[in-house]
Residue, then its C-alpha position, 0 to 999 in steps of 0.5 A: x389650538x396649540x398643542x404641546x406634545x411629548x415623544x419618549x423611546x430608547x430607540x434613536x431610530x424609533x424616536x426620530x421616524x416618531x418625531x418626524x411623522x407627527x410633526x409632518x401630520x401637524x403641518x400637513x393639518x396646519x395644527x399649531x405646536x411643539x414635539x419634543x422628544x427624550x430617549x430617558x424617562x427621567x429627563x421628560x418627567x424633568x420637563x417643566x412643559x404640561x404636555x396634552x398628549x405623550x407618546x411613551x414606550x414601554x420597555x425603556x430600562x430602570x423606568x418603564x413606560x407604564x411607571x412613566x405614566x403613572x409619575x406623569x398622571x400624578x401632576x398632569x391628570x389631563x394628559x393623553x397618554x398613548x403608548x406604543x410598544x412592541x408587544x400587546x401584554x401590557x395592555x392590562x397594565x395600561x388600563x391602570x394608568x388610564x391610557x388613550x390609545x395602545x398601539x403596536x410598533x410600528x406605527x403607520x400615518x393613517x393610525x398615527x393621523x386618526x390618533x391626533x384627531x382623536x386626541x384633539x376632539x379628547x381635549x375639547x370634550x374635557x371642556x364639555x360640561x352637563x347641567x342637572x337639577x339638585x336639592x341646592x339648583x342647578x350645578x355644572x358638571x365638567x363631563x371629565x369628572x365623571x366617572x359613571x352615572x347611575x340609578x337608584x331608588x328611582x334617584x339618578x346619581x353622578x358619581x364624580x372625582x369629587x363625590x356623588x352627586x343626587x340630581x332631580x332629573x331623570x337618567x335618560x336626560x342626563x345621558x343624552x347630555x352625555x351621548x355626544x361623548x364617545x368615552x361613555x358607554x352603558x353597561x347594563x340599564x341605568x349604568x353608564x360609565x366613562x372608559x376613562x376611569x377603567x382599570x380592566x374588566x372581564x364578561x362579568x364586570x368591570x373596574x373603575x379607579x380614581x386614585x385610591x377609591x376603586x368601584x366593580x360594576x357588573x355588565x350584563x350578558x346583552x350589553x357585553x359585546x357591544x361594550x367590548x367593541x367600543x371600548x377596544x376601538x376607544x383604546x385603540x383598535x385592538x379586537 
């Protein structure tokens, strides 16, 4: 796998003990790539390069890192975004934009090393997909469409970015296919959701977003801690 990552900070020191790192671990893992790095927001979203993983800070002038994002996910949906900043407020902020990982400055190679390989198992599980039986056949379904799976009316349901879908087969079969997948997570029974389309929650609930179209699903008391666990450690170790 060839990777093509992206490094924007407005701190020169920052940037460069960024760069340097990562491209030490690539080597140190013998991961084919290339790291680029800008000190301006403007300059990378002028980059032509469909980068897999970006590294942005958040406080950086006119463009901040979460308005980075958002510029960048509108052309690139498929990109990891991982922020690295100085404070932890802005964590709200980052569900918005779908980001991989939050973490604080500075960074460490052990957090920086388990970051990458993350992403890498990231980009091969977007190449997954799951089979299930409809009024029309059987259909693939690639699991980054997924948004959340669900039962209703003893009818299994996949709501995906491109509409829902009714299947024949039972929602435990469609979420062992699913179970390989550490982005999915069950909020409560017959409701599975992918982190990936969190914009925030609370111990009542949740918000998931796909452009536009926004959707609040309860989570109940049993399942919350649980939840919260693997979410924070999904997004990047916060507890």
């Amino acid at each position: 796998m060839k990777l093509a990552i992206a490094i924007c900070d407005d701190d020169t020191i920052a940037l460069n003990e960024e760069t340097n790192l990562i491209n030490k671990i690539l080597n140190e893992k013998n991961i084919e790539g290339i790291v680029e790095k800008f000190k301006l927001p403007e300059n990378l979203l002028a980059s032509p390069v469909q980068y897999d993983i970006i590294f942005l800070d958040i406080e950086m002038g006119e463009l901040n890192g979460i308005e980075t994002a958002k510029k960048i996910k509108r052309k690139n949906k498929n990109c990891l975004v991982i922020f690295i900043t100085n404070y932890w407020s802005y964590l709200d902020n980052a569900f918005a934009v779908q980001a991989f990982r939050y973490w604080k400055k500075p960074l460490d190679k052990e957090q920086l090393q388990d970051g990458i390989n993350a992403a890498i198992n990231e980009i091969n599980k977007m190449k997954q997909v799951i089979f299930v039986n409809t009024q029309g056949g059987v259909i693939e379904i690639p699991v980054k469409n997924i948004i959340y799976v669900y039962i209703l009316n003893a009818i299994t349901r996949v709501v995906t970015i491109k509409g829902e879908i009714a299947t024949y087969d039972t929602y435990r079969f469609v979420q062992e296919q699913l179970s390989s997948v550490d982005f999915f997570s069950e909020l409560r029974r017959g409701y599975y959701v992918n982190f990936t389309y969190i914009q925030n929650y609370t111990q009542d609930g949740i918000i998931l977003k796909y452009q536009e179209k926004e959707s609040t699903l309860k989570i109940s008391r049993r399942k919350f801690k649980g939840f919260y666990k693997e979410f924070n450690t999904w997004l990047g170790g916060k507890q």
